[in-house]
C-alpha positions in Angstrom: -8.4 4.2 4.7 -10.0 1.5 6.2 -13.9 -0.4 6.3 -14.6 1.5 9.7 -15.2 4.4 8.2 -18.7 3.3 7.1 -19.8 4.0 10.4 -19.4 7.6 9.7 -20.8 7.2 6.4 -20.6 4.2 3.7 -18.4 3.8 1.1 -19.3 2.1 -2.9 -18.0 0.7 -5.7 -16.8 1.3 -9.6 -16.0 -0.5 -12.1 -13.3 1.9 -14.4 -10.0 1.9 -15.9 -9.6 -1.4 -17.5 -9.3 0.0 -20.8 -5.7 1.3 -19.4 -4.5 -1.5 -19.2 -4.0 -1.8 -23.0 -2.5 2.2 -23.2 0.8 2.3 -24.2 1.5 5.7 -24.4 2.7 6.3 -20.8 6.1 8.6 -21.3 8.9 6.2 -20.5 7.4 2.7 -20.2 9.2 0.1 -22.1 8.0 -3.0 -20.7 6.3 -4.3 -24.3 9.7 -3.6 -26.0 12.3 -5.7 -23.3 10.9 -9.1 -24.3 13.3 -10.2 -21.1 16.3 -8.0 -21.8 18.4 -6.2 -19.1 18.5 -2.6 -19.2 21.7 -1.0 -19.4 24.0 1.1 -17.7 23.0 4.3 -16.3 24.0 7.1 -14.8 21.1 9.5 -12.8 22.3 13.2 -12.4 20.5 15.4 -9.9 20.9 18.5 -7.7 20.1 16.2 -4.6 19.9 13.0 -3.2 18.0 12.0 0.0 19.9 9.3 2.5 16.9 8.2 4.0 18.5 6.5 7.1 20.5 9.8 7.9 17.8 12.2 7.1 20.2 14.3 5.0 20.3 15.2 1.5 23.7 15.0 -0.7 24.2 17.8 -3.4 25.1 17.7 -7.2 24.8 13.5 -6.9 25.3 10.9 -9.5 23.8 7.3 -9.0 24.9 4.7 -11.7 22.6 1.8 -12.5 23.9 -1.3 -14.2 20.8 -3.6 -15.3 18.6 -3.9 -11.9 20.9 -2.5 -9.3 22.5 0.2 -8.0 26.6 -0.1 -8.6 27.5 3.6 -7.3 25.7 6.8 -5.8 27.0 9.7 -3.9 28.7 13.0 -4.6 31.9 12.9 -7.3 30.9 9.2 -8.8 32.3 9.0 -12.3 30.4 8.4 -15.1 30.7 5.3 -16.9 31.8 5.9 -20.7 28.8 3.1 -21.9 26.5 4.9 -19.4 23.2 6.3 -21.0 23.3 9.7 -18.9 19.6 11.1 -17.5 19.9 14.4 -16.1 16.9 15.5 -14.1 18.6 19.1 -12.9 17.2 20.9 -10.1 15.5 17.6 -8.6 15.7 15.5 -5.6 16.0 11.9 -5.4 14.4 9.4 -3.4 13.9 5.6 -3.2 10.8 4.4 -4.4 8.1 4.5 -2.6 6.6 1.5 -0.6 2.5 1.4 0.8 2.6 -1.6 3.1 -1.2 -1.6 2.7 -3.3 -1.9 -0.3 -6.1 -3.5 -2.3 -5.1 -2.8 -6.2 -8.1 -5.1 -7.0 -10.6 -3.1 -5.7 -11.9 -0.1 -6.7 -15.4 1.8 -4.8 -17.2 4.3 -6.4 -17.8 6.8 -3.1 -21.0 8.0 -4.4 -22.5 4.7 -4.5 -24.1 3.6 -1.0 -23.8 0.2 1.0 -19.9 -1.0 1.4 -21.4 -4.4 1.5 -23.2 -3.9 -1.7 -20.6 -2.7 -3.1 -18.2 -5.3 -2.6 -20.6 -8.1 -3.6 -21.1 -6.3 -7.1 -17.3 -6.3 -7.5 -17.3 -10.1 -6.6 -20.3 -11.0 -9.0 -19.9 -7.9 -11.5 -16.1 -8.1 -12.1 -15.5 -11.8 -10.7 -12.1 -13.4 -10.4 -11.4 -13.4 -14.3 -11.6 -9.7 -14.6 -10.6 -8.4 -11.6 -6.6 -8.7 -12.4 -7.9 -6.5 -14.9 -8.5 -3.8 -13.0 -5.5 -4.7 -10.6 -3.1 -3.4 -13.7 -5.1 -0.8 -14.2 -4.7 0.5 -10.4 -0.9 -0.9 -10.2 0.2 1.0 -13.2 -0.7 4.5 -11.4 0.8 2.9 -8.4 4.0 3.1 -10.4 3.6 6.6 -12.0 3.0 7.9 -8.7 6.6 6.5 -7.5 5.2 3.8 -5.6 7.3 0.9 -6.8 6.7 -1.8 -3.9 3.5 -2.8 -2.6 1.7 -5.5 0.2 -1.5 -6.2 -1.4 -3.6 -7.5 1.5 -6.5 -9.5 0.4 -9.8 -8.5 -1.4 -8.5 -9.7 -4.7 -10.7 -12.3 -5.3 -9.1 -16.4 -5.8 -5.5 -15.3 -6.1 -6.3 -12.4 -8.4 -3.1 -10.6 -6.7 -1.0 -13.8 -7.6 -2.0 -13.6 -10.9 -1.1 -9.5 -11.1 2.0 -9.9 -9.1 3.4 -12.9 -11.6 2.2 -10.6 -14.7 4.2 -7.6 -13.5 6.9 -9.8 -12.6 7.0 -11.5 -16.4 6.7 -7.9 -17.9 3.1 -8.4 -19.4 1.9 -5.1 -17.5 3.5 -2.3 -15.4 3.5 -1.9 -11.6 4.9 -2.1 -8.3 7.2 -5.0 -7.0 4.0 -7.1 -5.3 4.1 -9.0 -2.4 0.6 -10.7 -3.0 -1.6 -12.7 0.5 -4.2 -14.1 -1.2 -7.4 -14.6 0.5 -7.4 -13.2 4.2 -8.2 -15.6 6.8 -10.9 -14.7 8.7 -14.0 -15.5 11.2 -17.4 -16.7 9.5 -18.3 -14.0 7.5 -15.1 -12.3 6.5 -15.7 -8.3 6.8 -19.1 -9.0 5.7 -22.2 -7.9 7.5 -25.9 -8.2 6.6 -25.8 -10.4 3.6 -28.5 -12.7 3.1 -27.6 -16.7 3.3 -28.4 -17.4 -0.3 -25.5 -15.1 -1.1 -23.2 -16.4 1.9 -21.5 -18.8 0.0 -19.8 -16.5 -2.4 -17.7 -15.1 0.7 -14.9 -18.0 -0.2 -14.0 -15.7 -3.1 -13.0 -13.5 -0.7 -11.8 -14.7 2.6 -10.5 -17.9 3.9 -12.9 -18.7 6.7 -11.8 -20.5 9.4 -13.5 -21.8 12.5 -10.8 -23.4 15.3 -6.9 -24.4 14.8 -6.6 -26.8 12.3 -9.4 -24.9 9.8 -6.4 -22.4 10.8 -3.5 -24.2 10.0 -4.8 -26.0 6.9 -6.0 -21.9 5.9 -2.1 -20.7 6.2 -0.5 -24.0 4.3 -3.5 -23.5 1.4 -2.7 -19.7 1.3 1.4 -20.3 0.6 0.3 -23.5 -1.7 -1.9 -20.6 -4.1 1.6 -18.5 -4.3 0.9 -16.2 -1.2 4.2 -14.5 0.4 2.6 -13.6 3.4 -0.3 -14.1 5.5 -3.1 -11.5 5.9 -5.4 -12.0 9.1 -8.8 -10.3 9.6 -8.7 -10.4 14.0 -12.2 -9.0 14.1 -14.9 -7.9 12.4 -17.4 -6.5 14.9 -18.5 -8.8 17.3 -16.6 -11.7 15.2 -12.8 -12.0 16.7 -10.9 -14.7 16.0 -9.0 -16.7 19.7 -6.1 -15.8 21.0 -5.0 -20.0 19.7 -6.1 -19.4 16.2 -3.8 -16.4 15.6 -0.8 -18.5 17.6 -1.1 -21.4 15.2 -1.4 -18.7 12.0 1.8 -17.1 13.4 3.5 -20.7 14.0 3.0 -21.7 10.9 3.7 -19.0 8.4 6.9 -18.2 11.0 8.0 -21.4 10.1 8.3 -21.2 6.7 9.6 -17.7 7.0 6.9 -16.1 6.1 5.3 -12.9 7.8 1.7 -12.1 9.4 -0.5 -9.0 8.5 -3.3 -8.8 11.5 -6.0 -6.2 10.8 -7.3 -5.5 14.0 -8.6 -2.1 14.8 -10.2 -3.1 18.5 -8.6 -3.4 21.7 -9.2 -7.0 22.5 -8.2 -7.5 18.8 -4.6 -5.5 18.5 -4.3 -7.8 22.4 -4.7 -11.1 20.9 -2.9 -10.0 17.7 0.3 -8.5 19.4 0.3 -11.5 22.0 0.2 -14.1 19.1 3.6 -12.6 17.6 2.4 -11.1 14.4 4.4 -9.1 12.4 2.6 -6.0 11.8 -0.7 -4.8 13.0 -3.2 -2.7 10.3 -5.4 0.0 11.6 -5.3 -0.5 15.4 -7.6 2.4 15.9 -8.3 1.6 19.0 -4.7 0.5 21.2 -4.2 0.9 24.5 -0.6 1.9 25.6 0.3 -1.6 27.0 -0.4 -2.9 23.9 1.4 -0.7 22.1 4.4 -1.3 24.5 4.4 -4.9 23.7 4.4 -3.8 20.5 7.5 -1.7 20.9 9.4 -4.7 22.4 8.5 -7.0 20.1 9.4 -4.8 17.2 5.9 -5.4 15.5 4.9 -2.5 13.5 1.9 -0.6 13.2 0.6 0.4 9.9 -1.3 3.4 10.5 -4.0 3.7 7.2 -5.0 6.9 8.2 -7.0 10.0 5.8 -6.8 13.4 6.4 -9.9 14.9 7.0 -9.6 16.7 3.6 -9.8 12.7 2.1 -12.5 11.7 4.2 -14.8 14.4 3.3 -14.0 14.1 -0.1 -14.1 10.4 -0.4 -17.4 9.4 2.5 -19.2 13.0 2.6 -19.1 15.3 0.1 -20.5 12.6 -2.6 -23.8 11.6 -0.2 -24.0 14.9 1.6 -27.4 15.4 1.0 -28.0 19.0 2.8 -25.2 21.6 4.0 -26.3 20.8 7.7 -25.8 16.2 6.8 -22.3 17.9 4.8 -21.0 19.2 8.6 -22.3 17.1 10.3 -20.5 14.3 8.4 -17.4 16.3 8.6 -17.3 16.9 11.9 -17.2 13.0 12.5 -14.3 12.4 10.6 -12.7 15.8 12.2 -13.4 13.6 15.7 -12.1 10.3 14.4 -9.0 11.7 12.4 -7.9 13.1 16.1 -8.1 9.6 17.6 -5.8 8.7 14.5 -3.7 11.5 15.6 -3.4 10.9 19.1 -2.5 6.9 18.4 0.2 7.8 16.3 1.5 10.2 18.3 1.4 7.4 21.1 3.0 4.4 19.1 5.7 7.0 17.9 6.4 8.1 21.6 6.7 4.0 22.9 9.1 3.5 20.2 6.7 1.1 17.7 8.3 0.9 14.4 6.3 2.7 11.9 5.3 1.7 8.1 3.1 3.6 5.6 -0.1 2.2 4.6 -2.5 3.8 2.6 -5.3 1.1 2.9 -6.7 2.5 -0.1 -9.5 0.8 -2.1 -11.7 3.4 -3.8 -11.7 5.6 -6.9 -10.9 9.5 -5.4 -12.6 12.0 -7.4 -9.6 13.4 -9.4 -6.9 11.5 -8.9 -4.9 8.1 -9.6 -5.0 5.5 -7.3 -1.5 6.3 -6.9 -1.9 10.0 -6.0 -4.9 9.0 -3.1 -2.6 6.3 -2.0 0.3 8.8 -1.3 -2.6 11.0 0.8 -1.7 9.1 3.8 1.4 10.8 4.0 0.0 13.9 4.4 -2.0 12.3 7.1 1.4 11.4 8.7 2.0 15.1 8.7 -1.2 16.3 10.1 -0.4 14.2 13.3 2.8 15.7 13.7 4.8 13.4 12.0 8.3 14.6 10.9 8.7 14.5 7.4 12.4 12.6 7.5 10.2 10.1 9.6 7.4 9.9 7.1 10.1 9.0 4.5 11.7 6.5 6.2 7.9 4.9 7.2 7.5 4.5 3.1 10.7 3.5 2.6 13.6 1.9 5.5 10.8 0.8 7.5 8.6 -0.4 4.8 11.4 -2.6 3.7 12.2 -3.6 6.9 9.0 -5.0 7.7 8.4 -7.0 3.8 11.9 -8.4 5.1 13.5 -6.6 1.8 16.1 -4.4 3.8 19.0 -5.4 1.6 17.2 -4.9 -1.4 14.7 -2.3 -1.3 14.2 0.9 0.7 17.7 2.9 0.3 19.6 4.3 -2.7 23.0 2.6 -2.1 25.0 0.5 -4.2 23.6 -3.6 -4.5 20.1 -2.3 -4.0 17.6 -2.3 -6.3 17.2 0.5 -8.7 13.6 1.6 -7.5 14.4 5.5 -8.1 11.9 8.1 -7.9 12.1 12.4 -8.2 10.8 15.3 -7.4 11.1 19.3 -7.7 10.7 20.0 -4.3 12.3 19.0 -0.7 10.6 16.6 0.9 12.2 16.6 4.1 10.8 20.3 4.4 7.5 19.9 3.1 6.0 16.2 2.7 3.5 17.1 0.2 6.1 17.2 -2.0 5.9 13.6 -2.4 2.6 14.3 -4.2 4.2 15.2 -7.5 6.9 12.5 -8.8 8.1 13.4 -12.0 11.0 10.6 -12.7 10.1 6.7 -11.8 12.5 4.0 -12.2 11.9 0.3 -10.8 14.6 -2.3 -11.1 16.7 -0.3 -13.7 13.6 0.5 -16.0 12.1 4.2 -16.0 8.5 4.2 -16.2 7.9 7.5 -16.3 9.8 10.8 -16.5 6.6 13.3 -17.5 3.0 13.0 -16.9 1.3 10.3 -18.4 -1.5 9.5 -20.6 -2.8 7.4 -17.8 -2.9 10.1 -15.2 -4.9 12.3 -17.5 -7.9 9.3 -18.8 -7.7 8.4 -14.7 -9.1 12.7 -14.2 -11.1 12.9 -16.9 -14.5 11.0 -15.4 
């Protein structure tokens, strides 16, 4: 969900979970005990199996895993006589999940007020030390959820998603696979508005701000010098829209290295300047025009919708502020009207042929759940606009892939891929809320969860 909700009404801040980080009780997490060591091989048993790029499901499947890979999966694969053997019955496989669009180092407290107050307090409360903190916090429910990949697109402080992605990586913590941006480059401000200019200079925590090409260029070779693997781009912020030459000489040079562009731009003149400068996907784009969205199509850039349902919205921006029953609708019916633009933009890019990624753009503490559970609430957005569920898979999944340039790695269960593995009781392709309730998680070989965890229940019990 993304800052322009706070139109509607604002969005805040909290400072929680860190204390999970040091819980160790999650059912199936073995990360302290592999000092480094492979797993094994093994072989997954289950009533189904979803072939995401086929939209079918396979009965009675086996998938064997030897250490991080997948070797074998299909109907009638043999068992391996080393092979530890995890049967999960009557459940349905899936590769794990991917959200193209996330913040794990952020965290707003809904009931709060002023997004930009909010965000300052994170910067000065939390600062760049502890703020990884409370990126594993938020990563590990990524994982319990089944989301085993993520873009994390800025707002993470100096390189605090480095830091998270390299400590996932060494197995000091668990989480998703990260592909980390550092600081977003931006226009003077960064998505700032209204701060006073004694505080200004704390914004280079935040954002890289550039002013003209070669601020631009230097920005893009700093941001791969801190560890970044791809570049995230704020194209506006209100009135604040970075030229049509900056964004070419971003492109240029993170193209060159082979490395991929993120443009939040959720304006018409911006998704325009972003599209024409050759990005690789385009965040938001709330407003998009169809000729834009055309060039989209033939460019093959993809639009990462980070769209609620209204359900979310009113939970998240209304019901905690709602002051009276008569400010409650009247906030409601807001995000009824701006969820139908959502719907109608979708249903647009989907009809031009733009290639589609799931983003959840999700940055705040949802009363109830896990960061992972809100995250996967954008797939039931999807749904509301009409989205087939076989096409909402293959958004968090194929076409996720796809777009982190990991299509012969990630996204598919099939053998040399990784063994990102995730189930559920339910068919998704019938019903995509089914998504919602992941009881089995493996990631590169290791499961990280086949129950519910302690972490999911300390995450409810505020």
């Amino acid at each position: 969900m993304h800052r322009r909700v706070r139109r509607l009404l604002g969005s805040t801040w909290l400072i929680g979970l860190l204390a999970l980080v040091l819980n160790t009780t999650s059912a199936g997490s073995s990360y302290q005990q592999r000092n480094g060591s492979k797993p094994g091989v093994t072989a997954i048993k289950a009533a189904r199996m979803i072939e995401v790029k086929s939209d079918t499901a396979l009965a009675d499947v086996t998938v064997v895993v030897d250490g991080d890979r997948i070797v074998a999966a299909g109907t009638n694969v043999p068992v391996p006589a080393d092979a530890r053997v995890i049967d999960l019955g009557d459940a349905t496989l899936l590769p794990g999940l991917i959200d193209s669009h996330t913040h794990l180092l952020m965290n707003l407290d809904p009931a709060i007020g002023d997004e930009d107050a909010s965000n300052m307090l994170t910067l000065t409360a939390l600062g760049n030390v502890r703020r990884p903190l409370l990126g594993a916090a938020m990563a590990r429910q990524d994982l319990e959820a089944g989301i085993t990949t993520v873009r994390d697109l800025g707002n993470s402080g100096l390189n605090g998603d480095v830091a998270l992605r390299d400590a996932i990586n060494s197995g000091w913590v668990p989480g998703p696979r990260v592909f980390a941006s550092t600081r977003a480059l931006s226009a003077a401000g960064g998505q700032f508005s209204g701060i006073t200019q004694e505080a200004q200079p704390i914004i280079a925590n935040e954002y890289a701000v550039i002013s003209g090409v070669e601020d631009a260029r230097r920005a893009v070779r700093q941001a791969f010098f801190d560890g970044a693997d791809l570049i995230k781009v704020i194209v506006n912020t209100g009135p604040r829209v970075l030229t049509l030459e900056e964004m070419q000489v971003i492109v240029e040079e993170a193209h060159r290295v082979k490395k991929k562009v993120a443009a939040h731009a959720d304006s018409e003149q911006a998704t325009r300047i972003a599209v024409d400068a050759g990005v690789d996907s385009v965040e938001h784009a709330y407003t998009v025009s169809d000729d834009v969205l055309k060039d989209m199509a033939a460019k093959h850039i993809f639009l990462v919708p980070t769209d609620g349902s209204v359900d979310a919205y009113v939970d998240l921006f209304v019901r905690p502020r709602a002051k009276s029953p008569e400010e409650f609708a009247a906030g409601r019916k807001g995000f009824i009207e701006f969820a139908r633009g959502n719907h109608d933009r979708l249903a647009r890019a989907i009809k031009l042929g733009v290639p589609i990624a799931a983003g959840s753009d999700m940055y705040h503490a949802y009363p109830g759940k896990t960061r992972g559970e809100a995250s996967l609430g954008v797939l039931r957005a999807y749904a509301d606009a009409g989205m087939r569920p076989p096409d909402i898979i293959k958004a968090a999944t194929v076409n996720a892939a796809e777009l982190l340039g990991q299509q012969t790695s990630l996204g598919a269960i099939e053998p040399k891929m990784l063994a990102d593995i995730i189930a559920v009781r339910q068919d998704p392709l019938k019903d995509i809320a089914a998504l919602e309730h992941v009881v089995f998680v493996m990631k590169g070989g290791e499961v990280f969860k086949s129950g519910e965890t302690a972490s999911r229940k300390a995450a409810i019990s505020r």
